[in-house]
N, C-alpha and C positions, 0 to 999 in steps of 0.2 A: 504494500500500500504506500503510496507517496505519502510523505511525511512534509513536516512543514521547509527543509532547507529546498527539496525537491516543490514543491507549491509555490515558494519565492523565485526559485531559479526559473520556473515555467511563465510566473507573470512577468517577471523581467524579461526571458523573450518574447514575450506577447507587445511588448513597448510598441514596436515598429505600427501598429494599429493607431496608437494616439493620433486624433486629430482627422483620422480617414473616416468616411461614410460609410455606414450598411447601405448595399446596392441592391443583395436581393437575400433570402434565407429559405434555407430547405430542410426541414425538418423530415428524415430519412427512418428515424423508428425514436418513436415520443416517449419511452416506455424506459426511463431510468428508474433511479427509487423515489422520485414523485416526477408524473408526465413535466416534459418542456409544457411551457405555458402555452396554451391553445394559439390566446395572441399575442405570439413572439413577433408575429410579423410587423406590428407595428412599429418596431426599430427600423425598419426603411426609412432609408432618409435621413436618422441620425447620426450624427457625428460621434465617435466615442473618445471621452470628454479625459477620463481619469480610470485606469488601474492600483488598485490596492491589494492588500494581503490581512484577513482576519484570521488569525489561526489556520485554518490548512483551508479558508474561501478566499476564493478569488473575489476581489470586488468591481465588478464593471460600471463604471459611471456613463453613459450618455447622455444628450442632451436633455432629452426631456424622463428619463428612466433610469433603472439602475436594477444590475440582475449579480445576482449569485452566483458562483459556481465552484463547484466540489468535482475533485477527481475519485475521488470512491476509493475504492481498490485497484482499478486497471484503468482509469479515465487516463488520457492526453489530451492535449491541443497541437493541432499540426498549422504551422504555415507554411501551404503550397501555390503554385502556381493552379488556375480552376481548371483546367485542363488534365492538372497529375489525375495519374489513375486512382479510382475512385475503393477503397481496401469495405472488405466486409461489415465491420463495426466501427464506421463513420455514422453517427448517427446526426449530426447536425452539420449544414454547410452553411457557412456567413460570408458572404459575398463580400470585398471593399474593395474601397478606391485600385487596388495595385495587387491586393492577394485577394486571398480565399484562406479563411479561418474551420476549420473541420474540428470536430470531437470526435475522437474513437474511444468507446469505450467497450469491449468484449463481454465484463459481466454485469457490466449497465448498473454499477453501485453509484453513482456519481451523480451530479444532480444539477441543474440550469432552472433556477427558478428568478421571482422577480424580487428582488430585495424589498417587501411591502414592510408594514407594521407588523404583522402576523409573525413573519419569517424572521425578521430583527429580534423580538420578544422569544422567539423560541429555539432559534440558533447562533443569534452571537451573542444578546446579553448575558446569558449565563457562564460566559465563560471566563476563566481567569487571565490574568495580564499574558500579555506577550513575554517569552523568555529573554530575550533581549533589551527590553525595557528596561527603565529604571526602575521601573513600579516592582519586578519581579527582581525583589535581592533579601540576602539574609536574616533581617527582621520580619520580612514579610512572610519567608518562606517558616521560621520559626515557629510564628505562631499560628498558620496552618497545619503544621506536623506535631504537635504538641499534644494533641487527643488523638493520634491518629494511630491504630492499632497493625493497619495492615502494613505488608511489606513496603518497603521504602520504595522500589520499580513502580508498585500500583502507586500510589502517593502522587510519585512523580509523572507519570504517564495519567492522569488524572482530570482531563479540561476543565474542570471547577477550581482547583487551580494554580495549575500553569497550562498553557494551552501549548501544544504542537513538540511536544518532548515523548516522542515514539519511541515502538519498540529497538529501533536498533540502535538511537541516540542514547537512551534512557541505559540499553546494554554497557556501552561503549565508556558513560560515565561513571557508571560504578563498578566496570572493572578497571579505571585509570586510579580510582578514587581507594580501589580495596575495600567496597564494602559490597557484604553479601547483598542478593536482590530481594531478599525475602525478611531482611531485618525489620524489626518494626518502626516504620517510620520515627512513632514518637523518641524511640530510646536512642539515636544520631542526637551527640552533643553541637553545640556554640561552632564548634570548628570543621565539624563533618558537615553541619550543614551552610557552612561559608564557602568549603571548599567546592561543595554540591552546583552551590549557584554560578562560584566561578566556571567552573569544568561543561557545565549548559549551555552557556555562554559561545565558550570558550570550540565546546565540538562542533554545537549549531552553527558558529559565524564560519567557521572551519569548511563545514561541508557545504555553506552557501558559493564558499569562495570555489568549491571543486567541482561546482555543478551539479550535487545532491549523488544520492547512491542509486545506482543502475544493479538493481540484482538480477532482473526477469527483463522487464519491455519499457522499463522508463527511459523516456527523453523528453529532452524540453521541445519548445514551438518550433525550432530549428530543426529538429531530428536529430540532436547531439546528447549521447549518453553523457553520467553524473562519472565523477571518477574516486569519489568518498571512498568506495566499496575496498581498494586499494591500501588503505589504509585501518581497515576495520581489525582488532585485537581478539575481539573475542566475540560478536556474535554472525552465528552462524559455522561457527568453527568448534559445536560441541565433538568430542572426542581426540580434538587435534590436542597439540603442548600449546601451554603456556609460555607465550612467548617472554614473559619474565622468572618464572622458577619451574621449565619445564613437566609441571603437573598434568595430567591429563584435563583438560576442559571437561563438565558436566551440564548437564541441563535440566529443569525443574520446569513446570509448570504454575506461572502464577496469574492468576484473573486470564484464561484460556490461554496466554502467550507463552511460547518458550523461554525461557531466561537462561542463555549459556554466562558460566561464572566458573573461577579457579577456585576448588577446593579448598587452598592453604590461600593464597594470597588473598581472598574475599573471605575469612572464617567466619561464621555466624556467629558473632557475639552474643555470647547469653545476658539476658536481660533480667530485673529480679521481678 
């Protein structure tokens, strides 16, 4: 599933649209996890005004509207020339000035809806700060985790709140960090959870700079894979060594995800 460094690196390719018209739109199969809007077509003729990034939505600004969009599981956004050939699970084409905007999305988790009252109140105000933010740092993170029972991964992968800190971010930082994924959030003293916020930061701005991680079919608006994956330590690498005290990798199951983690160098700390 894209994650949020992969959702920033896709609306950053999408830039090249700013300022170009919808010329014409084809709506090819409506049937994500809630239908494209009946009438999408009404963006003909508008100019699009402003791209943003709300935790892992896309924000499209036009002139007189503003829509949503979520890659799901397998969403992209392609820009091509309207002429490229046309791939099986394009489900939206968006005509402008100089390209052609396409969605493919395979198992159609993804979602184009119109940014209303309704849709604001139920998908983006509940969520917590951007990890990057200043709003998202160690006081704040404190006293969040402070009553908080479950593993430290759930915690942190959590959209209530931090928003867009995924499974294989969320992996990545607490095996650089040394702590188990299944520790209970609240029991991380003053400096594990200073060091927490750094290392978020710190891997998120990382893998924006790399172009987000390419495991399966991600690419950005360009057709150009992420190159994160290259760098990743320990998830997805359950039963390989530890690339710092050659232990065998392990993996656990927490809130359905897998969590690969080092035996010795992540020890579960008992708690009283």
């Amino acid at each position: 599933m894209p994650e949020l460094p992969e959702v920033e690196t896709t609306k950053t390719s999408l830039m090249p649209l700013i300022q170009q018209q919808v010329i014409n739109i084809e709506v090819r199969e409506s049937r994500l996890r809630w239908p494209i809007p009946a009438d999408i077509s009404k963006l003909k003729g508008q100019k699009l005004i402003q791209l943003s990034r709300r935790s892992k939505y896309i924000i499209a600004e036009f002139e007189q509207d503003r829509m949503l969009w979520h890659l799901g599981m397998s969403g992209s956004f392609r820009l091509c020339e309207p002429d490229h050939e046309l791939r099986k699970h394009d489900h939206l084409r968006m005509s402008f000035d100089d390209v052609e905007l396409r969605y493919h999305d395979p198992r159609r988790f993804g979602c184009i809806l119109w940014l209303d009252e309704q849709h604001q109140a139920k998908l983006l105000t509940p969520l917590g700060p951007e990890p990057l933010s200043d709003a998202f740092n160690a006081e704040y993170l404190a006293e969040k985790l402070k009553s908080k029972k479950v593993g430290i991964k759930i915690a942190i992968m959590d959209n209530h709140i931090v928003v867009g800190v995924g499974n294989i971010y969320a992996t990545e930082c607490l095996f650089l960090l040394g702590i188990h994924p299944a520790q209970p959030a609240s029991s991380l003293n003053q400096a594990q959870i200073a060091a927490l916020v750094v290392e978020i930061k710190k891997i998120l701005q990382q893998a924006i700079t790399l172009g987000g991680t390419t495991l399966r079919d991600y690419s950005n608006a360009m057709g150009e894979n992420g190159y994160f994956q290259q760098t990743l330590l320990a998830y997805g690498r359950n039963g390989e060594m530890c690339v710092q005290c050659e232990t065998t990798l392990q993996s656990i199951k927490l809130g359905q995800r897998a969590s690969v983690y080092c035996p010795e160098c992540q020890a579960l700390r008992k708690t009283e």
